[in-house]
N, C-alpha and C positions, 0 to 999 in steps of 0.2 A: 628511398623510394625512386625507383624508376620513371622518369616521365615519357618515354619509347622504346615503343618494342625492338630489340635489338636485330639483326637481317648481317648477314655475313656480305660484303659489296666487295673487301680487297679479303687476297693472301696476307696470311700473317706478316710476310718482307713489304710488301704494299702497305700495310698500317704502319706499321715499324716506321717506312720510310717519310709517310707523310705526320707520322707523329715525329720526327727527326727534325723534319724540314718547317715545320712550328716552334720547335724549342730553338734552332738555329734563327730564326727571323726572327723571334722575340730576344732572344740574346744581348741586342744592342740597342733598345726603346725598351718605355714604359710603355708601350703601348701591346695589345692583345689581339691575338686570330684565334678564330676559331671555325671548324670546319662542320659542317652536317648534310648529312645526305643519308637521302633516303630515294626507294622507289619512286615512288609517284605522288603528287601533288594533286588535291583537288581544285587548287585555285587557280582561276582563271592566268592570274598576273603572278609569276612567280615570285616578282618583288613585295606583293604582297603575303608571301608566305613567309619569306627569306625576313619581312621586317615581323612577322607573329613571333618565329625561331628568335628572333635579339633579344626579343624582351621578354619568352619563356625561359633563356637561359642565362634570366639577368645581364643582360652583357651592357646594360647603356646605364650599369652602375660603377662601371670606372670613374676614377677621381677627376683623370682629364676628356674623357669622355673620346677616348681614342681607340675604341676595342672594333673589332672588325671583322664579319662573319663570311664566310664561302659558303654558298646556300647550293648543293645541287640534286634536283630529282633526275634521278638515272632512265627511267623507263618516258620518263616528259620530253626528256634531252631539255632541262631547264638548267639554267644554272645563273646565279645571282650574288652580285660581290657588294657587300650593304656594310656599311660603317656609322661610328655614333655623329653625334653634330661637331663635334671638336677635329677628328680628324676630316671630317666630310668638309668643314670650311677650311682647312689647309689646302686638300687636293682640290676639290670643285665637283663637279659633276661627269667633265668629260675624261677623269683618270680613270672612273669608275668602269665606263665604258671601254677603257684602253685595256685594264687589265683580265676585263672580260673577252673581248673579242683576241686577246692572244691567249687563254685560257681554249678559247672553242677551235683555236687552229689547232692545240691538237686533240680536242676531243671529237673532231673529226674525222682525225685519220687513227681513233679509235682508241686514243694513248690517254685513256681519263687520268690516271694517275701524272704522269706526266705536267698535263695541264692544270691539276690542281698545284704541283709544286710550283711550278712557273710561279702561279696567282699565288702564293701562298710567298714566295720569295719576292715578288714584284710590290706586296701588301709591307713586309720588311723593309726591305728600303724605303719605301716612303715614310714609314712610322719611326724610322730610325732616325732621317732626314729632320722633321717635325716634332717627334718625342723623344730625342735621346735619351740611353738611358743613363737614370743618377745612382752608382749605387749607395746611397747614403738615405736613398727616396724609396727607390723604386722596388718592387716585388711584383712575383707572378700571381695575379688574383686569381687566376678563369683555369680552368685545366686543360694542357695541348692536348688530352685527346678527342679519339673523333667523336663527334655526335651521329650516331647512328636511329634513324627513324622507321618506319616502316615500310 
């Protein structure tokens, strides 16, 4: 069962790549990214969208509670980097905000793909940092691909 309508946003090498650059950042942590975007957003606060997306994609049932979402509406120009409480108390509050605003430099100068791999590698290192990975433990729960919405 599908839960969103699907919408084509990259080239097939554009998915490829950002699906690449998920399996590459999860690599080396327990811990989880995941990416969704979509159009446009009716909500006011994007982070309130970005936190509705965690928990319809179950993602805040990691074991360490380390999984970590790229929230962006394309037509909003919103975009929103939200993680569970495990890794949210490693980094704090103002990583959240660092790895977003070098996200928007270059979704500025129009290179969305781009800036989502940055955040998507910046999201890695940290979770690698914080959750190294065990392999004796550890496995990929959440699927790298993209979450596409309407």
């Amino acid at each position: 069962m599908k839960i969103f309508k699907q919408k084509d946003f990259f080239t097939k090498e554009q998915n490829q790549r950002l699906v690449d650059a998920i399996k590459i950042a999860e690599k080396e942590t327990s811990g989880e990214i995941r990416l969704f975007v979509e159009s446009k957003s009716n909500f006011k606060e994007p982070v309130d969208r970005a936190r509705e997306i965690f928990f319809k994609l179950k993602m805040d049932k990691s074991e360490q509670h380390n999984a970590t979402l790229i929230y962006v509406a394309v037509k909003n120009r919103q975009a929103v980097v939200f993680g569970d409480d495990g890794i949210h108390r490693a980094v704090g509050e103002k990583y959240w905000q660092d790895v977003l605003a070098k996200m928007l430099l270059h979704f500025r100068q129009e290179k969305l793909v781009d800036g989502i791999c940055n955040g998507i590698e910046e999201l890695g290192q940290a979770l690698k940092y914080y959750f190294p990975y065990d392999k004796n433990t550890d496995k990929n729960v959440l699927p790298d691909e993209i979450v596409l919405g309407k």
